[in-house]
Phi, psi and omega in degrees: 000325184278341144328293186265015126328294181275345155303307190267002177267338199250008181268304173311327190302273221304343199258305213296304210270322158330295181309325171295302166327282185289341150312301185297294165307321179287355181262327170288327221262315172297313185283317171298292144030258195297352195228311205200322163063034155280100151097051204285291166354269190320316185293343203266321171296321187290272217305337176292323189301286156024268178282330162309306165299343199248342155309317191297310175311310180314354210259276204314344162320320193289328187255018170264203191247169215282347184295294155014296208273310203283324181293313168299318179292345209245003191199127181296311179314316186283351175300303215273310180311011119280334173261014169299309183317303161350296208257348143297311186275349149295317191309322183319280186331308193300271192338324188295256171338354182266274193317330163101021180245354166247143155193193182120198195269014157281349186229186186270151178265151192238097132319109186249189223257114165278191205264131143288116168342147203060005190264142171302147186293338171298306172328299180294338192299327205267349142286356169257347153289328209260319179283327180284140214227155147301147175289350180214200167283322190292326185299319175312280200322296167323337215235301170299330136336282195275334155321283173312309172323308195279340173299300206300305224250086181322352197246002210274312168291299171318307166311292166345299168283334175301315185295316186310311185298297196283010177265324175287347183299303170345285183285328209278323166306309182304320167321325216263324200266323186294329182284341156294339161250012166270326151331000000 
């Protein structure tokens, strides 16, 4: 009984702050919209990471342990660190896909902003962020897809950057080792 006590205590938490959340991000996310449309992307991923994280918890309610459950009823903070996590590793993920180093046709393609003659590199840098757009809608889709995807599965980004580093270590010896032997 005192189980399904901390379920439904840690289920309104999860429905209240959720609800906080997408209110919130949805007010930013509106007003850079109607007004200025700065870094509009980026809000539509962090809320995606976000709502990933407050699923993830939901899902995993059943299976933790009772000790578990009474810590998440007794604390918010342990509530919110996930989908805080959720919604930093969808921004990691976006940078990953801004950047080319994961790609193909699962994942999203970007139109980004060319450089104009005379613009400085801080300028053009802070137009590819506030300008750069997916290229099409299945691209959107894809990108808010692997937002969430990086909120629900807390190990999917960290994996991700482990494989990246040890394919470049990787490469990066072999190099090391050919130029040592072209000498």
């Amino acid at each position: 009984m005192e189980r399904i006590r901390h379920i439904h205590s840690i289920t309104k938490r999860l429905i209240s702050m959720t609800t906080v959340a997408v209110a919130v991000l949805g007010a930013i996310f509106a007003l850079t919209f109607f007004f200025d449309q700065r870094f509009l992307v980026t809000w539509a991923v962090l809320l995606c990471g976000i709502i990933g994280g407050f699923v993830s918890i939901q899902q995993r309610l059943n299976n933790v342990t009772d000790e578990e459950l009474a810590l998440l009823d007794a604390s918010w903070f342990q509530i919110l660190l996930v989908p805080i996590f959720g919604g930093v590793f969808a921004l990691v993920l976006y940078l990953v896909f801004l950047s080319g180093i994961v790609s193909g046709d699962l994942f999203p393609g970007f139109s980004f902003p060319t450089q104009r003659e005379g613009e400085t590199g801080n300028h053009y840098m802070l137009r590819i962020f506030r300008e750069t757009y997916p290229s099409s809608g299945p691209d959107l889709a894809k990108l808010l897809f692997w937002s969430f995807v990086a909120g629900f599965s807390e190990r999917f980004v960290p994996q991700l950057i482990n494989n990246v580093t040890t394919s470049v270590s990787s490469a990066s010896e072999r190099t090391e080792r050919d130029d040592a032997a072209d000498r």
